[in-house]
N, CA, C and O atoms as a MOPAC input file, in Angstrom:
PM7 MOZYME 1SCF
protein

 N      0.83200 1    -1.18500 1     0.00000 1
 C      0.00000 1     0.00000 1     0.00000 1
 C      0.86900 1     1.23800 1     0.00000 1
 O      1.89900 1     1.42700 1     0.64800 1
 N     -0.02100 1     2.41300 1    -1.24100 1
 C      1.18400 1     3.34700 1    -0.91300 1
 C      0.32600 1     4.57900 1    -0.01600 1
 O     -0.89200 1     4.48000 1    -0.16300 1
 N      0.69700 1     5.53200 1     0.73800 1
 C      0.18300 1     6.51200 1     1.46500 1
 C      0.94500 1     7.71100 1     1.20500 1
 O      2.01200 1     8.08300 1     1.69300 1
 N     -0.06600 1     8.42600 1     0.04700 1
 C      0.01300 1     9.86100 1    -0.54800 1
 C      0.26800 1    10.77900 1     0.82100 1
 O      0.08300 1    10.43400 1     1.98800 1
 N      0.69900 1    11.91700 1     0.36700 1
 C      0.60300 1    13.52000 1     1.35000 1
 C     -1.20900 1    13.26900 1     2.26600 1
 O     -1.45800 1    12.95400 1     3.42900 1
 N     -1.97100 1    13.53100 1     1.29700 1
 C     -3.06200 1    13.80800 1     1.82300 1
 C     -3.84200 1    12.49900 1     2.45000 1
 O     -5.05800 1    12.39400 1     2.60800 1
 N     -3.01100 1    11.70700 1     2.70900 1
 C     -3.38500 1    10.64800 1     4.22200 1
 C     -4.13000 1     8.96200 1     3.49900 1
 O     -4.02700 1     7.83400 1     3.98200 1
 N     -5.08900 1     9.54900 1     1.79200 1
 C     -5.46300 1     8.66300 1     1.79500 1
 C     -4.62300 1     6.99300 1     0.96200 1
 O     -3.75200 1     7.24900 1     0.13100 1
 N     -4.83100 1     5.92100 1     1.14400 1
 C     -4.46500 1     4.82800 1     1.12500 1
 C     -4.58200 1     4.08200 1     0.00500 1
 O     -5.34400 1     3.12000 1    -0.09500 1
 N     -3.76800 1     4.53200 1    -0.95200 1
 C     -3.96400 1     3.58300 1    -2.20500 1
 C     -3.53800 1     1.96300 1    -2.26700 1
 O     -2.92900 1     1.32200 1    -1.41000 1
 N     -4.02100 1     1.54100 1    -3.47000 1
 C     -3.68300 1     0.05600 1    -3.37200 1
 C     -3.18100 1     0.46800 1    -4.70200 1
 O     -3.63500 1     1.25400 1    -5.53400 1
 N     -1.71300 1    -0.55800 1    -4.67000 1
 C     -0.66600 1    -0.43100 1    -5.83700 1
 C     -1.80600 1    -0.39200 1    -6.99200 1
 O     -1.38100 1     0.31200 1    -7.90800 1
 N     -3.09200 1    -0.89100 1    -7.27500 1
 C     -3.70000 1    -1.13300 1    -8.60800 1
 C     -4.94700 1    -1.11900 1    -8.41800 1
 O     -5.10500 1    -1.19300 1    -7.20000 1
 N     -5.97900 1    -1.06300 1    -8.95900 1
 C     -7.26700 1    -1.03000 1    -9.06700 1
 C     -7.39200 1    -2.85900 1    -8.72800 1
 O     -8.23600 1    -3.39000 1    -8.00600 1
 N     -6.54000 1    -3.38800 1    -9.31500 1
 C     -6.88900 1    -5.30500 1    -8.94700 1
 C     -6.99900 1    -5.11300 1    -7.66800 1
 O     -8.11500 1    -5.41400 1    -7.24500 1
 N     -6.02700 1    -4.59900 1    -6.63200 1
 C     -5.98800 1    -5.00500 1    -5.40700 1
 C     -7.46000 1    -4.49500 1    -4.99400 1
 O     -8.14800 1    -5.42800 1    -4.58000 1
 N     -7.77800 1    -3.88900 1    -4.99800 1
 C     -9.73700 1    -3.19900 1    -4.44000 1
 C    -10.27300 1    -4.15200 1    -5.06100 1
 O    -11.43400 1    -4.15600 1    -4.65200 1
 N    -10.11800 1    -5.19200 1    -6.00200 1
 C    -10.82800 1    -6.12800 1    -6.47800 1
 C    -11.08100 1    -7.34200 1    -6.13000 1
 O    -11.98900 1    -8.15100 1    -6.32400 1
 N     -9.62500 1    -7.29500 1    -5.30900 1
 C     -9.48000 1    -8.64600 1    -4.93900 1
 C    -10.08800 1    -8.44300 1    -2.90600 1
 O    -10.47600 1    -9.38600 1    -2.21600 1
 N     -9.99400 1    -7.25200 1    -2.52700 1
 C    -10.68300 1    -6.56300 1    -1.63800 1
 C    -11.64600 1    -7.12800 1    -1.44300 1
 O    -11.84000 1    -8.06000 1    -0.66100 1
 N    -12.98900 1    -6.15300 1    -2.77100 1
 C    -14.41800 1    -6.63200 1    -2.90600 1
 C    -14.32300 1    -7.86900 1    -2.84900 1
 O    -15.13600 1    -8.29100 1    -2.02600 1
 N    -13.59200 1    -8.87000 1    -3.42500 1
 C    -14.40700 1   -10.57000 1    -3.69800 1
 C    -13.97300 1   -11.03700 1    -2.00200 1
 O    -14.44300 1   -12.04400 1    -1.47100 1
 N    -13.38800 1   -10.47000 1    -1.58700 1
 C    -13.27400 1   -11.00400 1    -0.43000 1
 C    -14.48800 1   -11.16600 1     0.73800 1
 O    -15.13500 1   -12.06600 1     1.27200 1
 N    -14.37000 1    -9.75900 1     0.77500 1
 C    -15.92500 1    -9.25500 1     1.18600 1
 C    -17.38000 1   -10.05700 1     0.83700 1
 O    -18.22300 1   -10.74700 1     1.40900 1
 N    -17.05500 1    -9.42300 1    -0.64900 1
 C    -18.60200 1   -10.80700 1    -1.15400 1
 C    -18.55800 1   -12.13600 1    -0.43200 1
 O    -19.52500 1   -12.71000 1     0.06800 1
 N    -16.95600 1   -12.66100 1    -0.45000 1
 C    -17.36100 1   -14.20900 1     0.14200 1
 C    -17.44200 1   -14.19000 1     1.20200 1
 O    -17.95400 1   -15.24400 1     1.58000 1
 N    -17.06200 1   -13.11400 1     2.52500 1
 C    -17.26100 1   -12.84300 1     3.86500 1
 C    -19.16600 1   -12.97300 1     3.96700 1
 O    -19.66600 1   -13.49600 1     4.96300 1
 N    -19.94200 1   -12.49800 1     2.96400 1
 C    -21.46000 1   -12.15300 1     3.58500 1
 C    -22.20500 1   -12.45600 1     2.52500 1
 O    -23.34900 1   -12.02300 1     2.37900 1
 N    -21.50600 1   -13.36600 1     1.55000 1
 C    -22.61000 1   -13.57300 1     0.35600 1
 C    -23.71800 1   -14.63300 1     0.97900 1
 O    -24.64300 1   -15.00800 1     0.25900 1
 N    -23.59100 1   -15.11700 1     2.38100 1
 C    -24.75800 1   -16.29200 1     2.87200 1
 C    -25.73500 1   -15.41500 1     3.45700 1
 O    -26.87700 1   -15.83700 1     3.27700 1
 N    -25.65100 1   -14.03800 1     4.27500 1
 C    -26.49100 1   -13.03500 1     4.38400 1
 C    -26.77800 1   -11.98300 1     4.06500 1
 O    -26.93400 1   -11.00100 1     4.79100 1
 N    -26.93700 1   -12.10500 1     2.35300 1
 C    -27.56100 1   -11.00400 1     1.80300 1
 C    -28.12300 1   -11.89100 1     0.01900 1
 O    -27.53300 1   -12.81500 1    -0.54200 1
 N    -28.83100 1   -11.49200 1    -0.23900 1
 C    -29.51600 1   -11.65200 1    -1.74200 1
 C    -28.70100 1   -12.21200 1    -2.72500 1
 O    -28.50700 1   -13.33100 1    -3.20100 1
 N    -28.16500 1   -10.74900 1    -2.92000 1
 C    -26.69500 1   -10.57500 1    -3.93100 1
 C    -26.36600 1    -9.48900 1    -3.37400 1
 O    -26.93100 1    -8.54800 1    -2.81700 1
 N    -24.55400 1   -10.04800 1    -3.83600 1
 C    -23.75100 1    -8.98700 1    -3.71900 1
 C    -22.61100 1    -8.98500 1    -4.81900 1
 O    -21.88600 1    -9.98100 1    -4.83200 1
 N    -22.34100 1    -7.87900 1    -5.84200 1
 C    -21.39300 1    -8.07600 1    -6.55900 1
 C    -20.60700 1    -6.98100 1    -6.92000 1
 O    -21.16900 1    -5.90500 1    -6.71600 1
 N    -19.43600 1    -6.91200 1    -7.41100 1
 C    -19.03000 1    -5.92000 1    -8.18300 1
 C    -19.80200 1    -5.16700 1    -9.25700 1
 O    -20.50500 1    -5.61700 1   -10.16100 1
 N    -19.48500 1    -3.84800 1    -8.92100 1
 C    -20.24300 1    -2.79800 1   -10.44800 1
 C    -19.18400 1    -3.51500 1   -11.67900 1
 O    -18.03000 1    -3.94200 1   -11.73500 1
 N    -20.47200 1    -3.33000 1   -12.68100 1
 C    -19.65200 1    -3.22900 1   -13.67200 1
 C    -19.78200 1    -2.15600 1   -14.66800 1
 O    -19.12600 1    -2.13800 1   -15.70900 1
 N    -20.53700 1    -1.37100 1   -14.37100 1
 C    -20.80800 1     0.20800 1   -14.56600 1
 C    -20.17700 1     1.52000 1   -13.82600 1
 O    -20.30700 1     2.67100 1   -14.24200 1
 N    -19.49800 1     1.14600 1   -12.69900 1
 C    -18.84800 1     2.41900 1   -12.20200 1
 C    -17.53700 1     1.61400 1   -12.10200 1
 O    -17.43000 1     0.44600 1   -11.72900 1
 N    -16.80800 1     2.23900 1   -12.40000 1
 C    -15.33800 1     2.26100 1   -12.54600 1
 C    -14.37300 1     2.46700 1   -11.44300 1
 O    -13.89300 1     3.52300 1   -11.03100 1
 N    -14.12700 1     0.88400 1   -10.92400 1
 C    -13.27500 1     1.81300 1    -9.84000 1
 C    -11.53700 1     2.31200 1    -9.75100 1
 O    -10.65800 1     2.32100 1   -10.61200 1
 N    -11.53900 1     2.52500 1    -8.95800 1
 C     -9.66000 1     3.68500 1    -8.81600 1
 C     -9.08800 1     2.53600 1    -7.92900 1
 O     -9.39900 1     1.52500 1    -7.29900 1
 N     -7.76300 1     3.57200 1    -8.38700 1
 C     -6.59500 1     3.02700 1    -6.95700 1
 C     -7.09800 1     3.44500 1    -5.39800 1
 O     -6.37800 1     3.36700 1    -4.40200 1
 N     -8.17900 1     3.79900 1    -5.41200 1
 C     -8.75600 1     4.36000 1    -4.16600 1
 C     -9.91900 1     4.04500 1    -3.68200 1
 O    -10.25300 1     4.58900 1    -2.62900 1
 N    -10.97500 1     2.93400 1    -4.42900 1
 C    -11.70600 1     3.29200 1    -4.32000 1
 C    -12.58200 1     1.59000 1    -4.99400 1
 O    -11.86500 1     1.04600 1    -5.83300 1
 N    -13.83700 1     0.86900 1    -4.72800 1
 C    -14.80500 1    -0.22200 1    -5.95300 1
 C    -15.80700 1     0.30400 1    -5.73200 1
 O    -15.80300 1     1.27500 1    -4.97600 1
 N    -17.17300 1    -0.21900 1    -6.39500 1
 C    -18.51200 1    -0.39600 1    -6.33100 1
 C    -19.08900 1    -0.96800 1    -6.39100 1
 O    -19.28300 1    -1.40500 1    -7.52500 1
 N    -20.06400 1    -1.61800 1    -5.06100 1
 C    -20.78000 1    -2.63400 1    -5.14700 1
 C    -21.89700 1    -2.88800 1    -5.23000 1
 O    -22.55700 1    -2.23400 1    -4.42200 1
 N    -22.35300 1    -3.40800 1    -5.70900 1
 C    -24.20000 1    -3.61000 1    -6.08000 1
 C    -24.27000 1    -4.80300 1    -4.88900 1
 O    -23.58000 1    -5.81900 1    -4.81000 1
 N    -25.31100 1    -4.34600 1    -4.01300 1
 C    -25.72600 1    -5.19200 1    -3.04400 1
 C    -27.34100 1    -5.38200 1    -2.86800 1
 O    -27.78800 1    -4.23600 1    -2.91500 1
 N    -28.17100 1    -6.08500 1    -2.72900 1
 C    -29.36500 1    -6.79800 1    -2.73900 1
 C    -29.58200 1    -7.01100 1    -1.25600 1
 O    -28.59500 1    -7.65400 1    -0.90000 1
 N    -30.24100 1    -6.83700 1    -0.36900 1
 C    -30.12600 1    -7.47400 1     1.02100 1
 C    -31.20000 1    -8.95300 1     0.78400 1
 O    -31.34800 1    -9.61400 1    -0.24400 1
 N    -31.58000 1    -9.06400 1     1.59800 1
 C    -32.71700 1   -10.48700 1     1.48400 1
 C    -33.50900 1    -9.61100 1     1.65100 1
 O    -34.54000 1   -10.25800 1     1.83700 1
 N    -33.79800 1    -8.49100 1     1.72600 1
 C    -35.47400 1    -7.87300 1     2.39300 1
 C    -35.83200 1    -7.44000 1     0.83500 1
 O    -36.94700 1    -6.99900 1     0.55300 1
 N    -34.74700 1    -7.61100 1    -0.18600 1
 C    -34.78600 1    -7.07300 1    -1.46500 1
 C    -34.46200 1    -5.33100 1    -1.95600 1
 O    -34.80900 1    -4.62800 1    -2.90600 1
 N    -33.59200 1    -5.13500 1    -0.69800 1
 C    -33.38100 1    -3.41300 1    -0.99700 1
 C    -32.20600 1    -3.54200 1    -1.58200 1
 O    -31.37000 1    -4.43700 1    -1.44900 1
 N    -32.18900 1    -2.25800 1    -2.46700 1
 C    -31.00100 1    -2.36800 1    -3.63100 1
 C    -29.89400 1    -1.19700 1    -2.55000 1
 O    -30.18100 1    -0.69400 1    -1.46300 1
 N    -29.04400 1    -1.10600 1    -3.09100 1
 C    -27.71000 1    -0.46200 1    -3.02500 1
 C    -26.75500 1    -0.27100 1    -3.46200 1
 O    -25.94600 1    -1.19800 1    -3.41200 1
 N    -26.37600 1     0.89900 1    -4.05900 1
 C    -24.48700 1     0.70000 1    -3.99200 1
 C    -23.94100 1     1.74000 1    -3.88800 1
 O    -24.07700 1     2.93500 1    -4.15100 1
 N    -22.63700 1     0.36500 1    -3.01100 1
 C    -21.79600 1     1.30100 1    -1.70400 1
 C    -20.40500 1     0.93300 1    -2.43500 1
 O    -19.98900 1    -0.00900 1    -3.10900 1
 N    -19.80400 1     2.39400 1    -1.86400 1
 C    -18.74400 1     2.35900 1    -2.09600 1
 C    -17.03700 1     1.83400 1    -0.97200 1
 O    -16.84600 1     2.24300 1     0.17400 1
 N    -16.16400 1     0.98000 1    -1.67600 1
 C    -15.61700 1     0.45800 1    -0.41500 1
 C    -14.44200 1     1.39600 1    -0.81600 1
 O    -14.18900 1     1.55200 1    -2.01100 1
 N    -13.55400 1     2.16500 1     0.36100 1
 C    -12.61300 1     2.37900 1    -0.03200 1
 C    -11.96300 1     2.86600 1     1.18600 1
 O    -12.80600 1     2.76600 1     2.07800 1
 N    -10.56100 1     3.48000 1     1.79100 1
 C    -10.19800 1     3.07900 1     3.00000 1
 C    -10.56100 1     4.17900 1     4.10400 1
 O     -9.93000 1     4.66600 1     5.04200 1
 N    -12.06400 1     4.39200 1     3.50600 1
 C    -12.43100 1     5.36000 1     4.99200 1
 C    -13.31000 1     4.08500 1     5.07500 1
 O    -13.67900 1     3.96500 1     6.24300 1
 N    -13.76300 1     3.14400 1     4.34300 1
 C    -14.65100 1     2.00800 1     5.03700 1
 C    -15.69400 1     1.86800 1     3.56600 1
 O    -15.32700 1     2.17400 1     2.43200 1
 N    -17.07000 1     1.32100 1     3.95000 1
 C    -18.54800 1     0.97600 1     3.10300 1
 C    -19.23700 1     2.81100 1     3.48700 1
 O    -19.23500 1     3.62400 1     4.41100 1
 N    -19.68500 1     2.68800 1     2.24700 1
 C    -20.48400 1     4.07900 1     2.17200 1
 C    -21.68800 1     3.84300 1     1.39600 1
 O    -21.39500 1     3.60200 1     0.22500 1
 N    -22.96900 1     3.82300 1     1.63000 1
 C    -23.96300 1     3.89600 1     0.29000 1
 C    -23.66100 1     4.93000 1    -0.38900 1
 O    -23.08700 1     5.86800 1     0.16400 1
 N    -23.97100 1     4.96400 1    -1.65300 1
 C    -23.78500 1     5.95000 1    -2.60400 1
 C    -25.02400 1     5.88100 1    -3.40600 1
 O    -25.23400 1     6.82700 1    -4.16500 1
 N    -25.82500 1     4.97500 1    -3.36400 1
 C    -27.12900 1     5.08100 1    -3.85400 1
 C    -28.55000 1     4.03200 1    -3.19700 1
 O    -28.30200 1     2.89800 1    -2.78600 1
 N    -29.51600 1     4.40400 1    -3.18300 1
 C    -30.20300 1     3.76200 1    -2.51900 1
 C    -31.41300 1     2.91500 1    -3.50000 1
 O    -31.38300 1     3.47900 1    -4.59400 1
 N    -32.13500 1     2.13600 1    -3.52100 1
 C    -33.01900 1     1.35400 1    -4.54200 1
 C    -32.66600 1     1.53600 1    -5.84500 1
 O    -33.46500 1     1.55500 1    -6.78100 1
 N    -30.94100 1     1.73200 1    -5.96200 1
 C    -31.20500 1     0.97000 1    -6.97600 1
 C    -29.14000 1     0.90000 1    -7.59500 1
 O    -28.28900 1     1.64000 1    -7.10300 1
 N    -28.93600 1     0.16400 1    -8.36400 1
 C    -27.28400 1    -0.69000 1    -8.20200 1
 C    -26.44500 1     0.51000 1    -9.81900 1
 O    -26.97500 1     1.32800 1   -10.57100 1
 N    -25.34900 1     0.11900 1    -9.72600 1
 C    -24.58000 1     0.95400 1   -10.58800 1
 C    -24.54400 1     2.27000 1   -10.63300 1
 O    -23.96800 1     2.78500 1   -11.59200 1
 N    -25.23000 1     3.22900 1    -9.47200 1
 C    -25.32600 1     4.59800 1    -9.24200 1
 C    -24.43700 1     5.21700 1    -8.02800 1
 O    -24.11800 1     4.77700 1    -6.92300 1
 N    -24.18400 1     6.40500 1    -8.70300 1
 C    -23.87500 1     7.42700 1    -7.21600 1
 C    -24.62000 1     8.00900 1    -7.67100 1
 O    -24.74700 1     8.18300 1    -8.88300 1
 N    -25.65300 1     8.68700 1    -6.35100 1
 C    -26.59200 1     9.51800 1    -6.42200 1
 C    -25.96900 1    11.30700 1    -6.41600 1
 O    -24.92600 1    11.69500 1    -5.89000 1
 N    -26.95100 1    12.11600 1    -7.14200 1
 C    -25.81600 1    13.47200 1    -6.90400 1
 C    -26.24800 1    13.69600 1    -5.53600 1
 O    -25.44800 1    14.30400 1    -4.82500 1
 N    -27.47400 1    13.28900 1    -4.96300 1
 C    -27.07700 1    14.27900 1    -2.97600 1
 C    -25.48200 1    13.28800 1    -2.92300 1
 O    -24.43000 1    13.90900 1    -3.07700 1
 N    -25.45400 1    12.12200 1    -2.75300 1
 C    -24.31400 1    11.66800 1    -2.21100 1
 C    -23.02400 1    12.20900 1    -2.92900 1
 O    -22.02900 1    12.34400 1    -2.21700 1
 N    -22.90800 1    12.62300 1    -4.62500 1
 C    -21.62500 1    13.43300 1    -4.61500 1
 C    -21.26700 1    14.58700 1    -4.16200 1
 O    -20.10900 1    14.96500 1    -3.98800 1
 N    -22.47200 1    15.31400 1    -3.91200 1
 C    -22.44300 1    16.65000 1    -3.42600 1
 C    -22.56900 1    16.96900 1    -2.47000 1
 O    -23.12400 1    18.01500 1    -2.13200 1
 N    -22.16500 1    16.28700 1    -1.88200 1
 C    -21.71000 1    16.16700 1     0.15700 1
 C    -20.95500 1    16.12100 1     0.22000 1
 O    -20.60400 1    15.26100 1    -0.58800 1
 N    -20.01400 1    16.55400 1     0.79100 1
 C    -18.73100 1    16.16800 1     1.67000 1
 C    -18.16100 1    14.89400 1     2.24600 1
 O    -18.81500 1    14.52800 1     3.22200 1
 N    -17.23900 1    14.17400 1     1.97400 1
 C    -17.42900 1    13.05700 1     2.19700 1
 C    -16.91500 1    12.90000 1     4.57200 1
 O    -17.02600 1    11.86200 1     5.22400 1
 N    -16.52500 1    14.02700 1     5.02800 1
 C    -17.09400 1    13.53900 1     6.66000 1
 C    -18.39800 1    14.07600 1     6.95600 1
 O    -18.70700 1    14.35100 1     8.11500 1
 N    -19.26100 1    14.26000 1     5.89100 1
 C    -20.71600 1    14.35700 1     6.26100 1
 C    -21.20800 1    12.72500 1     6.33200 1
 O    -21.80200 1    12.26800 1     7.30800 1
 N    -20.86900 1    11.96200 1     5.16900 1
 C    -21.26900 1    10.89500 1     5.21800 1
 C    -21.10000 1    10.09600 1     6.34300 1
 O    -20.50900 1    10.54100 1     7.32800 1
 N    -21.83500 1     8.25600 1     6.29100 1
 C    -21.86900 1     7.96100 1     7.37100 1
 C    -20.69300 1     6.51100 1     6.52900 1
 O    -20.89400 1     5.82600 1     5.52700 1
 N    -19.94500 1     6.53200 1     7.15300 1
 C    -18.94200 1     4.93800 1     6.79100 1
 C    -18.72400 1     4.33800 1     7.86100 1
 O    -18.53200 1     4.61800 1     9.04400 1
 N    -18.81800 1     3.09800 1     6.96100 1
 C    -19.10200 1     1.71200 1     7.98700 1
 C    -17.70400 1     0.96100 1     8.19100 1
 O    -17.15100 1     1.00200 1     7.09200 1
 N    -16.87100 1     0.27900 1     9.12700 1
 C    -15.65600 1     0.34300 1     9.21700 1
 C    -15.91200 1    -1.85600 1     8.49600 1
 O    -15.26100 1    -2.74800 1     7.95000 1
 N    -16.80100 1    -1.68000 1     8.86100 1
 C    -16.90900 1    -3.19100 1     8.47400 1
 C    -18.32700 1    -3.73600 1     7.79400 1
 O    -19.39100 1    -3.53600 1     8.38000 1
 N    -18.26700 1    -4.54100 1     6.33100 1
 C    -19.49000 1    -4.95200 1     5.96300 1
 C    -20.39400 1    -5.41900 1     6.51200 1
 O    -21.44000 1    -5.62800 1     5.89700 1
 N    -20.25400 1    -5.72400 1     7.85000 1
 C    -21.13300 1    -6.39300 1     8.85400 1
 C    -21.89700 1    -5.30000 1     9.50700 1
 O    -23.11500 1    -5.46600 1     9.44400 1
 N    -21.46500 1    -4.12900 1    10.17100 1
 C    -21.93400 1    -2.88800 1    10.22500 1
 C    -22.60100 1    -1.96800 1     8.92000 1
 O    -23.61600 1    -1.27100 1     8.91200 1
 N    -21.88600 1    -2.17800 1     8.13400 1
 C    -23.26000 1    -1.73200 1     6.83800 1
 C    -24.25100 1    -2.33800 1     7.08200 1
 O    -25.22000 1    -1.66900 1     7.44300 1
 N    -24.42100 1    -4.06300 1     6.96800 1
 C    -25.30700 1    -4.80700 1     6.80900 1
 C    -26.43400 1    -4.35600 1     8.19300 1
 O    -27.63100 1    -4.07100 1     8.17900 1
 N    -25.75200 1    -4.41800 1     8.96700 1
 C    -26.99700 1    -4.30500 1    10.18200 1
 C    -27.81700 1    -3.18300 1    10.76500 1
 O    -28.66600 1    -3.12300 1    11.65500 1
 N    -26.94500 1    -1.82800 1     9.48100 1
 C    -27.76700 1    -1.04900 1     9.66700 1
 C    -28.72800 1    -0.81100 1     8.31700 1
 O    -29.51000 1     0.13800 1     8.38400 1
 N    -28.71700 1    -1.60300 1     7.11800 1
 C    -29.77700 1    -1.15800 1     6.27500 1
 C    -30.37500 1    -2.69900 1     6.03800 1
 O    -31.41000 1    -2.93200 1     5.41400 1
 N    -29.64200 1    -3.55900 1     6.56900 1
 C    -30.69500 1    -4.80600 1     6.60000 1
 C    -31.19600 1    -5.28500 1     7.71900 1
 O    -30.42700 1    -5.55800 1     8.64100 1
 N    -32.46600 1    -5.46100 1     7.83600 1
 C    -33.47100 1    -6.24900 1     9.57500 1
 C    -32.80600 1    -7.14100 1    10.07700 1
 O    -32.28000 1    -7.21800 1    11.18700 1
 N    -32.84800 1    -8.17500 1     8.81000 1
 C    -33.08500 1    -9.69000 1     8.37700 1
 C    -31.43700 1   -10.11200 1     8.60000 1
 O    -31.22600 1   -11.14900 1     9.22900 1
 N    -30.50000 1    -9.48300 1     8.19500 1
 C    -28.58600 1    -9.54600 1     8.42200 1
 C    -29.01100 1   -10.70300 1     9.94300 1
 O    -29.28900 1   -11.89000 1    10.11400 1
 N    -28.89100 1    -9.85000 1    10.51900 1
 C    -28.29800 1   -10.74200 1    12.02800 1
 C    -29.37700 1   -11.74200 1    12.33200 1
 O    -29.28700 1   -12.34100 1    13.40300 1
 N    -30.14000 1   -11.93900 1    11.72600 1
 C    -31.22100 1   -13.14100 1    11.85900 1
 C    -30.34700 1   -14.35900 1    10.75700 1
 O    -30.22600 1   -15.56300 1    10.98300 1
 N    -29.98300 1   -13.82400 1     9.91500 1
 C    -29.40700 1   -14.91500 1     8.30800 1
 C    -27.85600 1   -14.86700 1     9.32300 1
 O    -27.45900 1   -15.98900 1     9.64100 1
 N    -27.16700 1   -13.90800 1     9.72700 1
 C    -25.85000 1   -14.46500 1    10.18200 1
 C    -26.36500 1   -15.58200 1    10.97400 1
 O    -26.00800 1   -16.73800 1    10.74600 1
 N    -27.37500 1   -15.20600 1    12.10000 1
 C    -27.71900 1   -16.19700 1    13.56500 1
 C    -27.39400 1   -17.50300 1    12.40100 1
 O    -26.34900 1   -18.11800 1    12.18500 1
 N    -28.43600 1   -17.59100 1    11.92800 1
 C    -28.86200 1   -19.27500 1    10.96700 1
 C    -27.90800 1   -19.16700 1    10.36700 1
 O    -28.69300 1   -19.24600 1     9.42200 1
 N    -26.61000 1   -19.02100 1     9.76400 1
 C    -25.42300 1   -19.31000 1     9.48000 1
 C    -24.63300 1   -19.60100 1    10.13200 1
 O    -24.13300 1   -20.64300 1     9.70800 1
 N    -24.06000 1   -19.17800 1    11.22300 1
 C    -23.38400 1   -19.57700 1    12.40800 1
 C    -23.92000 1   -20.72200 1    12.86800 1
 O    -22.97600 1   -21.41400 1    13.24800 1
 N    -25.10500 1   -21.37900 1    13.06000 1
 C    -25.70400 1   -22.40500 1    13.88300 1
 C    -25.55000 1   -23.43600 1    12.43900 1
 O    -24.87600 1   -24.45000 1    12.61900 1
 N    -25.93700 1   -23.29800 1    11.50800 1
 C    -25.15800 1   -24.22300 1    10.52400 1
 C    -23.92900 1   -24.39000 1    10.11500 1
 O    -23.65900 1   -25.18900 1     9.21800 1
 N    -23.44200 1   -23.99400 1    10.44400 1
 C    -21.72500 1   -23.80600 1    10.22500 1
 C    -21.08800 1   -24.82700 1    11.70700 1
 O    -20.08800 1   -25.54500 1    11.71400 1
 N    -22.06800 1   -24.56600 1    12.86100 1
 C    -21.68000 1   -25.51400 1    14.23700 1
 C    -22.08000 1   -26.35300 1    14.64600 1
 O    -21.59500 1   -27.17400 1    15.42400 1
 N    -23.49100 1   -26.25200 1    13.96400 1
 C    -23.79100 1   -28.35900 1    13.01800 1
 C    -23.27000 1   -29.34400 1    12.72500 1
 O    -23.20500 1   -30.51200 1    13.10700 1
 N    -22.68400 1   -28.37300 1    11.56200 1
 C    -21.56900 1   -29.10400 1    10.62700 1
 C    -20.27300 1   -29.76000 1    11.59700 1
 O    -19.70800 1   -30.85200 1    11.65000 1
 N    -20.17400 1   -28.70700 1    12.17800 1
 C    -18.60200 1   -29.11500 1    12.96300 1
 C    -18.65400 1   -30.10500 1    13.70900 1
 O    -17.76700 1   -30.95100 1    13.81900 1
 N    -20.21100 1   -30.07100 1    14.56700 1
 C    -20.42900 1   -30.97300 1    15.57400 1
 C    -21.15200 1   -32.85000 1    14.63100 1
 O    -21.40500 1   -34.03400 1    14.85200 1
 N    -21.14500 1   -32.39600 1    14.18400 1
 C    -21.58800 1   -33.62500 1    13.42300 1
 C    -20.37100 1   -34.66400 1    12.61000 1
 O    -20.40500 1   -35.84600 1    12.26500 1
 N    -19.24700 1   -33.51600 1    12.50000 1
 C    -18.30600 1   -34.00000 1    11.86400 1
 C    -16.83100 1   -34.17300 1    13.02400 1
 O    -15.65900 1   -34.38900 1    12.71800 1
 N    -17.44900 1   -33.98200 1    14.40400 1
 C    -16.87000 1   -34.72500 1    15.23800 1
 C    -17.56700 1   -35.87100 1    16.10600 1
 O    -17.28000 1   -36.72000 1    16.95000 1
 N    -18.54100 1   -35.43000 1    15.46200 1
 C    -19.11800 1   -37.14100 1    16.19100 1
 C    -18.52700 1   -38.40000 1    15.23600 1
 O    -17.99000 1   -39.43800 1    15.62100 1
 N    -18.81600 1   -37.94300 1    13.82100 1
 C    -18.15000 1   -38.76800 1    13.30800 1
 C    -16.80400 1   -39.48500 1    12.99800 1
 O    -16.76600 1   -40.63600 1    12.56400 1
 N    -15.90400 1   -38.86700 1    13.20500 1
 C    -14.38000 1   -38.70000 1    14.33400 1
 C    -14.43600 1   -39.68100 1    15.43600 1
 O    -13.77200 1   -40.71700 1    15.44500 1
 N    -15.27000 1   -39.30900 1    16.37800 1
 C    -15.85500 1   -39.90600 1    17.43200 1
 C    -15.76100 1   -41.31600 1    17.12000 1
 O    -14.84300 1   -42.10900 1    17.33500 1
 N    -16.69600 1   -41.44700 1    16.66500 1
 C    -17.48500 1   -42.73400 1    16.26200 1
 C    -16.30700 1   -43.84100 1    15.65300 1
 O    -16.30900 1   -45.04700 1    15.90400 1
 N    -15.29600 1   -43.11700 1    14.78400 1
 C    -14.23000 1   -44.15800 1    13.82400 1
 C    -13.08700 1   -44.08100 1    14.46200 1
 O    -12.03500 1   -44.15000 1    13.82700 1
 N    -13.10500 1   -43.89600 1    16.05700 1
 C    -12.33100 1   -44.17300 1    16.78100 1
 C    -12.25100 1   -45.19800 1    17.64100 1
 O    -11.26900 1   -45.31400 1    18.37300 1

């Protein structure tokens, strides 16, 4: 990472924010709709865009970049809205983690994490009984 005069945090290439986003997607793609990369807004050495779906079916897209998740548009994907360019960006509200986006514009997030976590410790427990068992 390189760090310009003016504080903010580039990634050597636009790949690296790419490889960022897919990370992310695979961090919360079990609690939410969809979530994907824009392929209409263009992102920087500073900066992606993501089209996100929650399960309640609300559209979004937020922008990830190293002040955190930002919506940039609301019902509906591949947009920045002009109120959101024409703000200031410490007016806005950024989320330091996709999990904190999620739980503040989705209900349903920490209900789909709950039932992910408890299947995920199913799995584990089932696959030490079976351990268990061939011992």
């Amino acid at each position: 990472m390189d760090t310009p005069n003016n504080g903010e945090i580039f990634l050597a290439e636009s790949q690296g924010w790419k490889e960022e986003a897919k990370a992310v997607i695979y961090d919360v793609k079990d609690q939410v709709k969809d979530i994907k990369i824009s392929d209409k807004l263009q992102g920087t050495n500073s900066s992606i865009y993501l089209n996100l779906t929650t399960i309640e079916d609300l559209k979004f897209t937020v922008e990830l970049s190293p002040q955190g998740f930002v919506v940039v548009a609301k019902d509906v994907h591949d947009t920045i809205s002009s109120e959101i360019s024409e703000t200031p960006s410490e007016e806005l509200t950024y989320f330091e983690t996709p999990y904190s986006l999620l739980d503040s514009v989705s209900p349903g997030y920490q209900q789909a994490f709950g039932e992910s976590l408890c299947t995920q410790l199913r799995k584990i427990s089932q696959e030490q009984n079976l351990q268990e068992q061939n011992l």
